[in-house]
py3Dmol code that shows the C-alpha trace and the ligand (Angstrom):
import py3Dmol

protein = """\
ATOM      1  CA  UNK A   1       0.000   0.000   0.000  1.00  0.00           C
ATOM      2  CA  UNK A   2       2.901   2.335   0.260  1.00  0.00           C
ATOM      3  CA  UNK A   3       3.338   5.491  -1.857  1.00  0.00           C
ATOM      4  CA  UNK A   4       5.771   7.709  -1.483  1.00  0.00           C
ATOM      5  CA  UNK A   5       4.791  11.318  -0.911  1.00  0.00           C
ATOM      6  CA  UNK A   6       7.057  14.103  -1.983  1.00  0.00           C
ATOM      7  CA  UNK A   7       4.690  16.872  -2.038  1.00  0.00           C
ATOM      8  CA  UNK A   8       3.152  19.564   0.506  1.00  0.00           C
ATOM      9  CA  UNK A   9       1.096  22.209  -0.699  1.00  0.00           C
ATOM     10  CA  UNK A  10       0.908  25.461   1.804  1.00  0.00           C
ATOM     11  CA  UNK A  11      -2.084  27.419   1.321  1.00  0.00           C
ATOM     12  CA  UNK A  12      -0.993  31.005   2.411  1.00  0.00           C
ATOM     13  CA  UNK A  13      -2.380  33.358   0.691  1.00  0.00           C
ATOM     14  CA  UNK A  14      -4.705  35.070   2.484  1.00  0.00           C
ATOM     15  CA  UNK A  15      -4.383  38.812   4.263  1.00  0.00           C
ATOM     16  CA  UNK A  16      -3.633  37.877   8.087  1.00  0.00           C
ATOM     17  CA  UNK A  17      -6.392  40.834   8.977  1.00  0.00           C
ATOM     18  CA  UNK A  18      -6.646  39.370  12.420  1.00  0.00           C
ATOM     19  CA  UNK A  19      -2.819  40.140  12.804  1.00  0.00           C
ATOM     20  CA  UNK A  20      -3.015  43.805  11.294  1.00  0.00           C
ATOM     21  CA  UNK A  21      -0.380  46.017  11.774  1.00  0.00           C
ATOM     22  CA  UNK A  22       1.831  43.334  12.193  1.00  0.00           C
ATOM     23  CA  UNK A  23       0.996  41.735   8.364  1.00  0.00           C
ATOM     24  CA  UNK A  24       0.633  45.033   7.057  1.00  0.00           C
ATOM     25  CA  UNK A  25       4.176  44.588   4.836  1.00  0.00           C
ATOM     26  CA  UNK A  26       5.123  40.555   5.502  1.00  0.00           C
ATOM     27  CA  UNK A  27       3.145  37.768   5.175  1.00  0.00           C
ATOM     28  CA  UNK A  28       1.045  36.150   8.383  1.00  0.00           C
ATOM     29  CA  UNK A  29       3.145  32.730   8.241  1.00  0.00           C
ATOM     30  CA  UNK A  30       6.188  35.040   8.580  1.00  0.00           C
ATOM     31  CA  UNK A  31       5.138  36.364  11.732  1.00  0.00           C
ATOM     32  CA  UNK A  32       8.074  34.225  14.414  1.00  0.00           C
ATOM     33  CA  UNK A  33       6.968  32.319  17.174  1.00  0.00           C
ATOM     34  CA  UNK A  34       9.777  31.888  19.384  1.00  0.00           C
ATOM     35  CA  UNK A  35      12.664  32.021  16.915  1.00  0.00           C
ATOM     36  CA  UNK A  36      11.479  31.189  13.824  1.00  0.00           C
ATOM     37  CA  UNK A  37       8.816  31.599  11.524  1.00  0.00           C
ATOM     38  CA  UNK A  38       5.327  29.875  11.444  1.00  0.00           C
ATOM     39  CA  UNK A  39       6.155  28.668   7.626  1.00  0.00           C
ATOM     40  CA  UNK A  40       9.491  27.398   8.742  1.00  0.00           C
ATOM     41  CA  UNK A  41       7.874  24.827  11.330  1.00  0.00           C
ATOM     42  CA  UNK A  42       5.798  23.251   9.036  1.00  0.00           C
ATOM     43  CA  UNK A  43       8.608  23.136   6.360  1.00  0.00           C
ATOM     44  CA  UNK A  44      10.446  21.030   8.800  1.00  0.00           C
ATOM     45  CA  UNK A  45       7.666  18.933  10.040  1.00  0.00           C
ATOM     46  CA  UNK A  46       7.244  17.902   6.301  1.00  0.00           C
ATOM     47  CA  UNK A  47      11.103  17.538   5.785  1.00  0.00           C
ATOM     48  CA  UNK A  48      10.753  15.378   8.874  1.00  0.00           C
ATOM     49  CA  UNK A  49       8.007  13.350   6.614  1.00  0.00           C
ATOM     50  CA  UNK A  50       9.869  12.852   4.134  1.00  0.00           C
ATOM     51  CA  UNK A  51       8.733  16.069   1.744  1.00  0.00           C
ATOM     52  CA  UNK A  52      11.090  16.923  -0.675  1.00  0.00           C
ATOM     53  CA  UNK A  53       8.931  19.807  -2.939  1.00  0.00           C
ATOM     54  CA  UNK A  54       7.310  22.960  -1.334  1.00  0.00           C
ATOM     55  CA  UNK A  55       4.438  24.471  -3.021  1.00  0.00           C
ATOM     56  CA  UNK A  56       3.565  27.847  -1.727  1.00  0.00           C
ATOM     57  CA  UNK A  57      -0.240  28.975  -2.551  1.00  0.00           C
ATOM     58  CA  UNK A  58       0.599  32.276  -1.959  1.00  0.00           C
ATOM     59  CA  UNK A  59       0.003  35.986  -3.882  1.00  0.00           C
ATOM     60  CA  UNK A  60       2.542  38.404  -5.727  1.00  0.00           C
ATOM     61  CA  UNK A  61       3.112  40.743  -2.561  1.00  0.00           C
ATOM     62  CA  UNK A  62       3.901  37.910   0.087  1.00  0.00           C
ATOM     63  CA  UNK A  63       5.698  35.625  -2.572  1.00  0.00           C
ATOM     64  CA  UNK A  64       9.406  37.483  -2.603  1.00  0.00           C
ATOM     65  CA  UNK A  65       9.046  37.212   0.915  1.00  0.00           C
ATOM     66  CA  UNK A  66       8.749  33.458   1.356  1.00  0.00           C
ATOM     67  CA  UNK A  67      10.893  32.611  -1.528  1.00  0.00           C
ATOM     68  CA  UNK A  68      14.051  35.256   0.190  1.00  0.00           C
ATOM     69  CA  UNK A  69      13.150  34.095   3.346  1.00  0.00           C
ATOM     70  CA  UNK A  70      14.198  29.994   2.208  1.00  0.00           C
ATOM     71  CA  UNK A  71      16.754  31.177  -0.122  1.00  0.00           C
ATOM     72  CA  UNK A  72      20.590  30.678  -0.099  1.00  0.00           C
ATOM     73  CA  UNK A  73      21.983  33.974   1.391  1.00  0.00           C
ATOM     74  CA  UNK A  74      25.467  34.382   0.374  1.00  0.00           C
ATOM     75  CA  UNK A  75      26.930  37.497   2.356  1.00  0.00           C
ATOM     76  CA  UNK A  76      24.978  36.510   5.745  1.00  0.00           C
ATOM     77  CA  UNK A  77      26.731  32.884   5.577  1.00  0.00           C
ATOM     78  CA  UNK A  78      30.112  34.524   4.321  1.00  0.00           C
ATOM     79  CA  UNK A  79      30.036  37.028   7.520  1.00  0.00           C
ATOM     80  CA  UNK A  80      29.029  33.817   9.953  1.00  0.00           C
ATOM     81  CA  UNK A  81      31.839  32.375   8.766  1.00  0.00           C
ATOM     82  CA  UNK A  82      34.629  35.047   8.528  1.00  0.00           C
ATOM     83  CA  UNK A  83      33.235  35.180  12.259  1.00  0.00           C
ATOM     84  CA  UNK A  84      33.130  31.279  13.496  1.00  0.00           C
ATOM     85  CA  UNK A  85      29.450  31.459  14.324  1.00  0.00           C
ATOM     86  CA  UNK A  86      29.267  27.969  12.954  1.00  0.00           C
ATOM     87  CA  UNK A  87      26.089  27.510  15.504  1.00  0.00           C
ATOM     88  CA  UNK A  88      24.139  30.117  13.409  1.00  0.00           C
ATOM     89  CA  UNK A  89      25.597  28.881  10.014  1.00  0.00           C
ATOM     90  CA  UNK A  90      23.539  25.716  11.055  1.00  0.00           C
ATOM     91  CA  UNK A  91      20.415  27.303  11.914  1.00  0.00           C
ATOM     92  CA  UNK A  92      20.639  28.899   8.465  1.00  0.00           C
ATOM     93  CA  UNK A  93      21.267  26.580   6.460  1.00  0.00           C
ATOM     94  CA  UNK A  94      18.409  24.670   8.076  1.00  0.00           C
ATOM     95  CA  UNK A  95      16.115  27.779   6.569  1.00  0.00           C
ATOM     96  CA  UNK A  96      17.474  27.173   2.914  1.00  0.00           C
ATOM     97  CA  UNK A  97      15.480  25.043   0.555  1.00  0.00           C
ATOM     98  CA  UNK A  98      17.200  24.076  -2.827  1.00  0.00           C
ATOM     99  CA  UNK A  99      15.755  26.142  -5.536  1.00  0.00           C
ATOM    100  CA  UNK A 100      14.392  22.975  -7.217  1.00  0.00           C
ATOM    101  CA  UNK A 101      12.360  22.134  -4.030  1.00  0.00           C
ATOM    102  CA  UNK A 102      10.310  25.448  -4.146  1.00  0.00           C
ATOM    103  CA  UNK A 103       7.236  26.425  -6.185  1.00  0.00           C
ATOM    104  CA  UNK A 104       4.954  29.030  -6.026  1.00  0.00           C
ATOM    105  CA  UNK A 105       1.495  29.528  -7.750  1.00  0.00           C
ATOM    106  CA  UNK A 106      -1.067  32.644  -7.036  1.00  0.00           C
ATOM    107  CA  UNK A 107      -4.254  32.364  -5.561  1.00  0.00           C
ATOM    108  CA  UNK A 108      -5.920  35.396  -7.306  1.00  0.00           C
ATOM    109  CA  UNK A 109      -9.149  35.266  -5.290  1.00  0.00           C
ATOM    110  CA  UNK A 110     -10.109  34.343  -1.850  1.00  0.00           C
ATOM    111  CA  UNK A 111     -12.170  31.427  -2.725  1.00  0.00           C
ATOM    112  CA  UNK A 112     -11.683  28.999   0.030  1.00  0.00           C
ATOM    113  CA  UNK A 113      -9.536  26.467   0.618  1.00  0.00           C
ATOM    114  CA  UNK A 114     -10.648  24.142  -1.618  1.00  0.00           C
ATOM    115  CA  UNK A 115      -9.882  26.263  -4.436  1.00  0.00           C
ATOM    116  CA  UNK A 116      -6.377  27.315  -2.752  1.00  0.00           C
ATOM    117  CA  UNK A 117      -5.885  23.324  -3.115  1.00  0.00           C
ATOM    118  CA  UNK A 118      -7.318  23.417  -6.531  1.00  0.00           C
ATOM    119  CA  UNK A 119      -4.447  26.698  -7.915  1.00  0.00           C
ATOM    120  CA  UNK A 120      -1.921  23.943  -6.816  1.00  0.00           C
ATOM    121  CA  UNK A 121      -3.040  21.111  -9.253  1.00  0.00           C
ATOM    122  CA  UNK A 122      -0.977  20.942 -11.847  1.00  0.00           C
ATOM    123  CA  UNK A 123       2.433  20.556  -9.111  1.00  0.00           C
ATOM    124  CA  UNK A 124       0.283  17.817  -7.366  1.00  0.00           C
ATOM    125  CA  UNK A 125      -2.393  16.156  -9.503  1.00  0.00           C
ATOM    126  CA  UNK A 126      -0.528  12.763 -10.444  1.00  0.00           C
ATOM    127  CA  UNK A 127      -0.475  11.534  -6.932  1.00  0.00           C
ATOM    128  CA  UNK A 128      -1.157  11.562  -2.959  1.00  0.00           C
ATOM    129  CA  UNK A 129       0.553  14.839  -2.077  1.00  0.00           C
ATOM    130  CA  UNK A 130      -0.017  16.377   1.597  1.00  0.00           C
ATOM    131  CA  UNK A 131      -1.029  19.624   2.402  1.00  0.00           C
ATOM    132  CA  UNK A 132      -0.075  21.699   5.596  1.00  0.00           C
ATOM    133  CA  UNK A 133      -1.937  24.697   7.450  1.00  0.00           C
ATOM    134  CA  UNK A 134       0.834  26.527   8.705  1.00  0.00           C
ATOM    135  CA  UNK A 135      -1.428  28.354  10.878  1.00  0.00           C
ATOM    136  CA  UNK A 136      -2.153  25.259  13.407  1.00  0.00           C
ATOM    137  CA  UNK A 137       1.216  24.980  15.055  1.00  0.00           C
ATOM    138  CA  UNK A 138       1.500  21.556  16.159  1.00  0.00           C
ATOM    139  CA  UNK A 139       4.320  20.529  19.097  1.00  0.00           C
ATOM    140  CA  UNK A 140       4.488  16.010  18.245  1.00  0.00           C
ATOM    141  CA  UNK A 141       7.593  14.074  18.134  1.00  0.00           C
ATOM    142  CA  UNK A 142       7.241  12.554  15.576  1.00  0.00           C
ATOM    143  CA  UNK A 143       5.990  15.638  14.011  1.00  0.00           C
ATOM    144  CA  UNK A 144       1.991  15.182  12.988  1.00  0.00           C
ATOM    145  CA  UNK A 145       2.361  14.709   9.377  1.00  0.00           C
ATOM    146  CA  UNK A 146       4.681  12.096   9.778  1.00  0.00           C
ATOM    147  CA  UNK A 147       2.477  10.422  12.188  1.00  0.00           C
ATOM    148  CA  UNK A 148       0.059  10.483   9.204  1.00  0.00           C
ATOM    149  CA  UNK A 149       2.319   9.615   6.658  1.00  0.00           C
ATOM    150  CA  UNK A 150       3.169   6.270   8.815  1.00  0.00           C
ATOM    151  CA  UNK A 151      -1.195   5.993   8.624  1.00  0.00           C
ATOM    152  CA  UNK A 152      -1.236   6.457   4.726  1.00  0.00           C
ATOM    153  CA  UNK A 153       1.740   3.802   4.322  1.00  0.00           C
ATOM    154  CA  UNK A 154      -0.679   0.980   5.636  1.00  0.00           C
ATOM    155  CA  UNK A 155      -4.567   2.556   4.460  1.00  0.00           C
ATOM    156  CA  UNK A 156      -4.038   4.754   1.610  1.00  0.00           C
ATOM    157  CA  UNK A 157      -6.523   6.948   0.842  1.00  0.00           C
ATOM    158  CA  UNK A 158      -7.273  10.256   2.417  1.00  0.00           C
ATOM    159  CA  UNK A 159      -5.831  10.947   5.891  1.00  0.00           C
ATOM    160  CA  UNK A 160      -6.417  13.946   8.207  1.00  0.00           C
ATOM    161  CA  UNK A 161      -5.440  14.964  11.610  1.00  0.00           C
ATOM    162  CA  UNK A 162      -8.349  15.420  14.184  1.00  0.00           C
ATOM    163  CA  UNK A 163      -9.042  16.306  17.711  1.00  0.00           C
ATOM    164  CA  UNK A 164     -12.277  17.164  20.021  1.00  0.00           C
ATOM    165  CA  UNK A 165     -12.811  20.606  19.996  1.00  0.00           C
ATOM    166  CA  UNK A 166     -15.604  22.428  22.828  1.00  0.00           C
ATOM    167  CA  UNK A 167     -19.252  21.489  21.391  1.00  0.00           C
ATOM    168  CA  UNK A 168     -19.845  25.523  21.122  1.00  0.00           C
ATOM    169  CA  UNK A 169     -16.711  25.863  18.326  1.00  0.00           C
ATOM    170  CA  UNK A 170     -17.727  23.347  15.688  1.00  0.00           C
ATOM    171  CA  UNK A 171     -18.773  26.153  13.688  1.00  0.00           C
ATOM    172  CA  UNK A 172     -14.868  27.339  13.118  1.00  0.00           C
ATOM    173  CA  UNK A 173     -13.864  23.313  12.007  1.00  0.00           C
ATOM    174  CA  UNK A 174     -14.697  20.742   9.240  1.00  0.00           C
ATOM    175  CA  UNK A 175     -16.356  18.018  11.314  1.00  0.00           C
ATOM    176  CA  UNK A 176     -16.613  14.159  11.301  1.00  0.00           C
ATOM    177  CA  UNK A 177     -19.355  12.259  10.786  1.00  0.00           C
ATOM    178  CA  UNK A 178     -17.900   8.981  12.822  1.00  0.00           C
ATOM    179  CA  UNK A 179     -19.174   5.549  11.892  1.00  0.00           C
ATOM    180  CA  UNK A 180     -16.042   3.487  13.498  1.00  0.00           C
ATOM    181  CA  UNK A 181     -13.382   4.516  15.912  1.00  0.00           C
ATOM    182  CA  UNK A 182     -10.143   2.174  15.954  1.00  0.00           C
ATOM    183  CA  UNK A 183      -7.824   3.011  18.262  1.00  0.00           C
ATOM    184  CA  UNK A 184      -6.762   6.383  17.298  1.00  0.00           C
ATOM    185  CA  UNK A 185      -8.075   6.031  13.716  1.00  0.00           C
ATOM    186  CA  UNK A 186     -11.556   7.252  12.358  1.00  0.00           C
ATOM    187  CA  UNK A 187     -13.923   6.617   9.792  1.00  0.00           C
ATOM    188  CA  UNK A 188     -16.385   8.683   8.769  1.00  0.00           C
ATOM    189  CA  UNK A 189     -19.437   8.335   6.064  1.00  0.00           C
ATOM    190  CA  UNK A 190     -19.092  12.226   5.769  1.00  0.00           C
ATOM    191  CA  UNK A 191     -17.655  16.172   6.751  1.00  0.00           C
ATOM    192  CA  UNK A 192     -19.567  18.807   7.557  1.00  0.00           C
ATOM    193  CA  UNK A 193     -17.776  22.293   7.111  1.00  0.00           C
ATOM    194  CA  UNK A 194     -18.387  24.318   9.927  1.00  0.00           C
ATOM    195  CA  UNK A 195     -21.365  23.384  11.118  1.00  0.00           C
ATOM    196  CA  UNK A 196     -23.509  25.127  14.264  1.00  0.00           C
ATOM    197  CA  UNK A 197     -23.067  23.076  17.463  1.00  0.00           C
ATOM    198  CA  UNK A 198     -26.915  22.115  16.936  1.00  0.00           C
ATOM    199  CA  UNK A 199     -26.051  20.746  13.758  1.00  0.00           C
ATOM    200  CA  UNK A 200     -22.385  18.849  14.059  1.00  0.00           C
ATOM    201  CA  UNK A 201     -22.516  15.133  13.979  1.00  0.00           C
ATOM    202  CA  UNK A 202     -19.823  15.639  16.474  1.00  0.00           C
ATOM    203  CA  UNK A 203     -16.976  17.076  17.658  1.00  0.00           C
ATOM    204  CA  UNK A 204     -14.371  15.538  16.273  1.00  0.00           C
ATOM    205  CA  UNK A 205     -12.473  18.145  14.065  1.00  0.00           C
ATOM    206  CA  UNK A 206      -9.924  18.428  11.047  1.00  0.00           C
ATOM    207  CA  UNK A 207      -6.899  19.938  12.080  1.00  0.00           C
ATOM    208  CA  UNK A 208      -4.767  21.692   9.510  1.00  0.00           C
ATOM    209  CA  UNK A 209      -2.930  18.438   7.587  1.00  0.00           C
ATOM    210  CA  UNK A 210      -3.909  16.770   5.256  1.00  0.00           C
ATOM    211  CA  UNK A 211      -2.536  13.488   3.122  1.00  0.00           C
ATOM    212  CA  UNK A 212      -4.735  13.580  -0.246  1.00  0.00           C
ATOM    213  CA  UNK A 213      -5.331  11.583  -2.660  1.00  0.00           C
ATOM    214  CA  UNK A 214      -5.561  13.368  -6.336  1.00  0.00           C
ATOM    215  CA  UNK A 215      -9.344  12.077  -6.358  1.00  0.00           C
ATOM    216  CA  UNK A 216     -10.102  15.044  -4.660  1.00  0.00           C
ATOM    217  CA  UNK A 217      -9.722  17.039  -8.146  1.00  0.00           C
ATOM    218  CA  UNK A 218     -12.097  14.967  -9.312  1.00  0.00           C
ATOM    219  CA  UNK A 219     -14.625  17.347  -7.131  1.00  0.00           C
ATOM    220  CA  UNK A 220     -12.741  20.496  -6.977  1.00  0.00           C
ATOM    221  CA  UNK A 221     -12.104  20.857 -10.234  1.00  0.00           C
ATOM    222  CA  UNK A 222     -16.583  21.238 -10.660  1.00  0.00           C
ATOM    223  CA  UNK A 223     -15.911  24.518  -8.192  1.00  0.00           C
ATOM    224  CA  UNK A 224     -18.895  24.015  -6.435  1.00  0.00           C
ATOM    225  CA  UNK A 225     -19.286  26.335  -3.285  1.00  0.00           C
ATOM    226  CA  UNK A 226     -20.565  25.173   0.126  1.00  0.00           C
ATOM    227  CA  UNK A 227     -20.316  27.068   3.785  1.00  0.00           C
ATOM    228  CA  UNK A 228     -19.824  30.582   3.675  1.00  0.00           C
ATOM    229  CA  UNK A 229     -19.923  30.411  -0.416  1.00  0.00           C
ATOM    230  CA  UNK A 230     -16.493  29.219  -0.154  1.00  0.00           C
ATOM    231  CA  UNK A 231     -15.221  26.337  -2.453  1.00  0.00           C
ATOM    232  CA  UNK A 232     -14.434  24.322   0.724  1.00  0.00           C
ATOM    233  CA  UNK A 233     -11.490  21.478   0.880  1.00  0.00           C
ATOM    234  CA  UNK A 234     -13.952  19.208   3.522  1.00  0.00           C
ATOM    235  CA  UNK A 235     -16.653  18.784   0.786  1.00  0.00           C
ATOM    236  CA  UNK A 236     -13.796  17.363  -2.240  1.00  0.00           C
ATOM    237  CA  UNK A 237     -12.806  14.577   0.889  1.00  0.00           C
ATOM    238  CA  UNK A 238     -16.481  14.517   2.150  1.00  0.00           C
ATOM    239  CA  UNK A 239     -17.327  13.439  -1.672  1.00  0.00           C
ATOM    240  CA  UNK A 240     -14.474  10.922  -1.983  1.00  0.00           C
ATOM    241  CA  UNK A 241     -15.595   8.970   0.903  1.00  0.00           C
ATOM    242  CA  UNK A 242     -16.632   5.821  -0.781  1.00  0.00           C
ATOM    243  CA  UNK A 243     -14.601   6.049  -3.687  1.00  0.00           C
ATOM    244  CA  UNK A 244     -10.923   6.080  -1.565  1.00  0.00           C
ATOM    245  CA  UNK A 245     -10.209   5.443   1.499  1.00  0.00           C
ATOM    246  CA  UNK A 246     -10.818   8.110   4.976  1.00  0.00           C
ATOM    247  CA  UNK A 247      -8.945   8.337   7.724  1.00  0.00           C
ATOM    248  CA  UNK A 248      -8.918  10.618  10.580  1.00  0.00           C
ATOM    249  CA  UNK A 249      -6.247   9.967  12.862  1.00  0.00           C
ATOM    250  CA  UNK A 250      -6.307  11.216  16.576  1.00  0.00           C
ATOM    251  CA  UNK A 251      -2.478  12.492  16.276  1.00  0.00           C
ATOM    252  CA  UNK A 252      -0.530  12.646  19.244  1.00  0.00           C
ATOM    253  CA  UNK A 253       0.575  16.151  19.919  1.00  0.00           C
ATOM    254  CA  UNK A 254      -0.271  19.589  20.945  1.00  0.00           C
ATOM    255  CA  UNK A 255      -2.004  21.936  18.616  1.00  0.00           C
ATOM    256  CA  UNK A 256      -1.920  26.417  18.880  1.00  0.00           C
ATOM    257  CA  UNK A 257      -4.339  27.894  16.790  1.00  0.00           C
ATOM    258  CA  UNK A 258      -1.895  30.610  15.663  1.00  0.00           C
ATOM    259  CA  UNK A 259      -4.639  32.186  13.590  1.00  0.00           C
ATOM    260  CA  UNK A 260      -5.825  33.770  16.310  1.00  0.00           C
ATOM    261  CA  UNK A 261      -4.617  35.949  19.296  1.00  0.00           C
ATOM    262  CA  UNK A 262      -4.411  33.501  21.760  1.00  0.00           C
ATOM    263  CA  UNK A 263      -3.281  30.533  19.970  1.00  0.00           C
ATOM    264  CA  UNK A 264      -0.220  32.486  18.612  1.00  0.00           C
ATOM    265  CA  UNK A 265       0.813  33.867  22.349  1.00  0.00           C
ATOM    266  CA  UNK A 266       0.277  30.604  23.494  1.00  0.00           C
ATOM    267  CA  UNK A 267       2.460  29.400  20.910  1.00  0.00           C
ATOM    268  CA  UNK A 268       5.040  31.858  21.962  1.00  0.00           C
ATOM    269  CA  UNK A 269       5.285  30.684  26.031  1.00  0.00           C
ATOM    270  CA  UNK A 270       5.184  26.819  24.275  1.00  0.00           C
ATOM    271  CA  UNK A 271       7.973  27.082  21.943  1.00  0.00           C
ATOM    272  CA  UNK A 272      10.183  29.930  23.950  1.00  0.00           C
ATOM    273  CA  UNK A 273      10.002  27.509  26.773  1.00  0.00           C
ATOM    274  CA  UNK A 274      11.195  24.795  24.671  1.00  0.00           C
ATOM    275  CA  UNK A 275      13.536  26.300  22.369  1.00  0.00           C
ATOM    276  CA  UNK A 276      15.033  29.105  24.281  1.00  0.00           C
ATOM    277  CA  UNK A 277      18.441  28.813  26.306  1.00  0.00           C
ATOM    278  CA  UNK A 278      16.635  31.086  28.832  1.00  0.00           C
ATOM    279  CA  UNK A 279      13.408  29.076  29.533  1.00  0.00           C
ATOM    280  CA  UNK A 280      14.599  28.629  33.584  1.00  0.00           C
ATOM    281  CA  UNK A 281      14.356  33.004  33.548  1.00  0.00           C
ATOM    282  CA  UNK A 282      11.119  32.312  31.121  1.00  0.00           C
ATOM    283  CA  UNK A 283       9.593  30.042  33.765  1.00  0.00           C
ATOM    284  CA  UNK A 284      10.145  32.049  36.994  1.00  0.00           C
ATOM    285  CA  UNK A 285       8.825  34.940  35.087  1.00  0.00           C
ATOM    286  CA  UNK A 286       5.772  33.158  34.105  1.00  0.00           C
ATOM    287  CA  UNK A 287       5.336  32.373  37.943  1.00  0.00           C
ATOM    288  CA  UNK A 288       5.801  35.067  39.410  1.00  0.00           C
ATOM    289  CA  UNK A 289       3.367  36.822  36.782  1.00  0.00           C
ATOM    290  CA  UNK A 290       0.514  34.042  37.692  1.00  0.00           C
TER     291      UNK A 290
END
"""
ligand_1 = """\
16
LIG
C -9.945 25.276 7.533
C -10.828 24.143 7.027
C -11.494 23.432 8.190
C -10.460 22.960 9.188
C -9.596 24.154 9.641
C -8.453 23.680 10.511
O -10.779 26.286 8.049
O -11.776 24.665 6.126
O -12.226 22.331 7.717
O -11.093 22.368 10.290
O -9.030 24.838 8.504
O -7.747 24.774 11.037
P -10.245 27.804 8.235
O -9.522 27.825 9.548
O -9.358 28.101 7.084
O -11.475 28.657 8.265
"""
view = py3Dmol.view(width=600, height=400)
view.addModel(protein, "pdb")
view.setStyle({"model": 0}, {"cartoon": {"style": "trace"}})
view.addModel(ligand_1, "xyz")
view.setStyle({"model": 1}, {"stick": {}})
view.zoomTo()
view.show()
């Protein structure tokens, strides 16, 4: 049953108006948490996967951004190493992506994930390829979308990563309708994009990774619109259930929600506390601040 996957799609081109002034002049996924930029985790977690081509969904004004940000620079690793600062050579060479490894295609309009998806086709249709939302931050070792990869290897299909969310947010999620719960993988005979708590056939959610198979073109490519008039990504899977494979698999991790506030301060204590060489002085400042 194994394929190979080489492929993540990041659909990033939206505004980041929750984040305004900060996105006013770079992109949302640029925004750091801790030391590095959201994009830049989930480019590892799928190099961690076993991703070898990037595809940015992006827009002409954030695209420079992303592609200097993973570019080679020359005179910042000549000065590191005129200097011995072979620690920070490291960390930027672990930002560089070959320029073979990197594509970028325009989402023109903001029609909803599914059609972000859809502006990637032609890098992705031939095959399973995964797709990552940058803004769910997820802390896993293994990272989650290898913990789905290791899923797809044995079931094929469609996978996506889920977790419970509060009965009163379902309307923010694409949500499972469970038939069969094994261990933690889930099958479902259908999604429901955000639906009102009164209407969710639960509350098991899609978090933002994805492992697709290219039969979801099949249903993106009509363009139909669903919730919110949006050409949604949950209806293309919701419509191959039957025809490939679903699973939902309970990953085993923590998840910020750095699309909003909250999630991406959150974020911040999570990561600074785990990356930073100060996290003792981070902790005793938390405390004494509590
Ligand atoms: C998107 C998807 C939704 C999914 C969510 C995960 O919604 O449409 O199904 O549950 O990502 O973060 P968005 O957050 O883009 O509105």
């Amino acid at each position: 049953m194994s394929t190979s996957i080489t492929k993540v799609v990041f659909p990033i081109a939206g505004l980041g108006t929750r984040f305004l002034p900060a996105t006013k002049a770079i992109p949302k996924e640029m925004l750091p948490v801790a030391d590095r930029p959201l994009i830049q985790y989930a480019v590892q977690e799928a190099l961690e996967a076993g991703i070898e081509e990037f595809i940015f969904v992006t827009n002409p004004t954030n695209h420079p951004i992303l592609e200097s940000h993973f570019s080679a620079n020359a005179d910042l690793e000549a000065t590191l190493a005129e200097r011995g600062k072979t620690a920070e050579l490291k960390i930027v060479a672990e930002a560089t992506l070959g320029d073979d490894q990197i594509k970028f295609c325009y989402q023109d309009e903001p029609l909803g994930l599914g059609h972000a998806v859809w502006c990637a086709k032609e890098y992705v249709a031939d095959g399973p390829f995964a797709v990552i939302l940058p803004d769910d931050l997820i802390q896993a070792k293994p990272g989650c979308l290898k913990q789905m990869m290791d899923v797809h290897a044995q079931r094929g299909g469609n996978v996506v990563a889920v977790e419970n969310v509060a009965p009163n947010l379902t309307n923010r999620y694409g949500i499972l309708d469970v038939t069969k719960e094994d261990g933690p993988l889930v099958e479902a005979k259908g999604l429901v994009e955000k639906p009102q708590p009164e209407d969710a056939p639960s509350t098991l959610s899609i978090i933002g990774r994805y492992i697709l198979d290219g039969q979801v073109f099949a249903h993106l490519d009509k363009g139909l619109t669903g919730a919110g008039g949006e050409i949604q990504l949950t209806d293309a899977i919701s419509a191959t259930i039957g025809e490939v494979p679903f699973h939902g698999l309970r990953f085993e991790g923590t998840r910020y929600d750095c699309g909003s506030m909250y999630g991406f301060v959150e974020a911040n204590v999570a990561f600074g506390l785990e990356r930073s060489s100060q996290s003792q002085e981070m902790r005793e400042y938390l405390k004494r601040h509590l």
